[in-house]
C-alpha positions in Angstrom: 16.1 -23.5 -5.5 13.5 -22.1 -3.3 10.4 -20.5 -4.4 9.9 -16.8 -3.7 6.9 -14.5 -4.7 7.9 -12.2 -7.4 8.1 -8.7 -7.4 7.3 -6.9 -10.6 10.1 -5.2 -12.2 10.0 -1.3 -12.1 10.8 -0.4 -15.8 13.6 1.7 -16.2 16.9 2.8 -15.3 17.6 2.2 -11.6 19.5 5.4 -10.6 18.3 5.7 -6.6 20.7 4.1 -4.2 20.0 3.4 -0.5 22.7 2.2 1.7 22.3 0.4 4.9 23.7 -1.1 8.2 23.3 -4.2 9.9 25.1 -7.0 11.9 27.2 -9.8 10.3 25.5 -12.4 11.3 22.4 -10.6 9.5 24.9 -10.4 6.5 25.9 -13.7 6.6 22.1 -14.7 6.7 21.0 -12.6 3.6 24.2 -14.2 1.9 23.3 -17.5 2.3 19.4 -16.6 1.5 20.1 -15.0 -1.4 22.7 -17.7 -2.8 20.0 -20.2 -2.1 17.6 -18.2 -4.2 19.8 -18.0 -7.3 19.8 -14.2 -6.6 22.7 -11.5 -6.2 22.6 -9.8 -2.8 21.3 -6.5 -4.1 18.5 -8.0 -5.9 17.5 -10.7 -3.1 16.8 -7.1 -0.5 15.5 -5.3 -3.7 12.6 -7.9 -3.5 12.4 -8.8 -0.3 11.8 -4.5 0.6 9.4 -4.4 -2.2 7.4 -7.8 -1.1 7.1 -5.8 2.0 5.8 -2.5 0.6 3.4 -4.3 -1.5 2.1 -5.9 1.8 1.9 -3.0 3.6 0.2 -1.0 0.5 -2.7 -3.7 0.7 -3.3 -3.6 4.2 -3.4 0.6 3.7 -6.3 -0.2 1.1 -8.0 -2.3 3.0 -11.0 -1.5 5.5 -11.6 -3.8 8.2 -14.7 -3.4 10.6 -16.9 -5.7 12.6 -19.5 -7.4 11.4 -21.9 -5.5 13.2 -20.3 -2.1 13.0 -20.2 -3.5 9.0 -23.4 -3.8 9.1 -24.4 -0.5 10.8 -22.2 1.7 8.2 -23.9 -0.1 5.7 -27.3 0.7 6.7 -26.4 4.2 7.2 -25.2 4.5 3.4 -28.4 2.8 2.1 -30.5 5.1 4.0 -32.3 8.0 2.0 -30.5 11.1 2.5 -32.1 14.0 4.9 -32.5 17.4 3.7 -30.3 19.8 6.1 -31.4 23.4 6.5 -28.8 25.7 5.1 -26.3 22.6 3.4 -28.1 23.3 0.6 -27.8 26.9 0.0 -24.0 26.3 1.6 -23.3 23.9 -1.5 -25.2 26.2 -3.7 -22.9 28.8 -3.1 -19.8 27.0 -3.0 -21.2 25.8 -6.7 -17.8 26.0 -9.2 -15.0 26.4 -6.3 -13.8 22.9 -6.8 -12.9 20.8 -9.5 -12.8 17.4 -10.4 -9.0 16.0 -10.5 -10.1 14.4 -13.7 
């Protein structure tokens, strides 16, 4: 058997069905891919769609920048803030408006 990363099982009833289109060959290849994995066909692209989201969702949460532009943004945030005519009266008045999602 070959080792694949594992996908954490949604809990549940599965009740969402998606159906798709591809070429034989491509068939043949998830077939043979998913035999050699000890998994049934549905399960095998189950896993392999949801290794793919979870890769995608970690590069969505992730911030990469430059070392020096790093560097820059983190000055800025470190600096002590500046005092804006008007922002504050702005906030002041805007007091109770919006609300915490918590």
């Amino acid at each position: 058997m070959f080792a694949m990363e594992k996908v954490s099982a949604t809990p549940g009833k599965m009740e969402a069905r998606k159906e798709l289109r591809m070429h034989r060959a491509d068939e043949e290849r998830i077939r043979a891919a998913a035999a050699a994995t000890g998994l049934q066909e549905a399960d095998f692209i189950r896993q392999a769609a949801l290794l793919r989201v979870q890769e995608i969702e970690q590069r969505m949460s992730l911030s990469v920048l430059p070392v020096e532009t790093f560097d820059a943004f983190k000055a800025a945030t470190e600096a002590p803030g500046k005092i804006i005519p008007g922002l504050q009266s702005a906030a002041k008045a805007t007091e109770g408006l919006l609300k915490d999602a918590n």
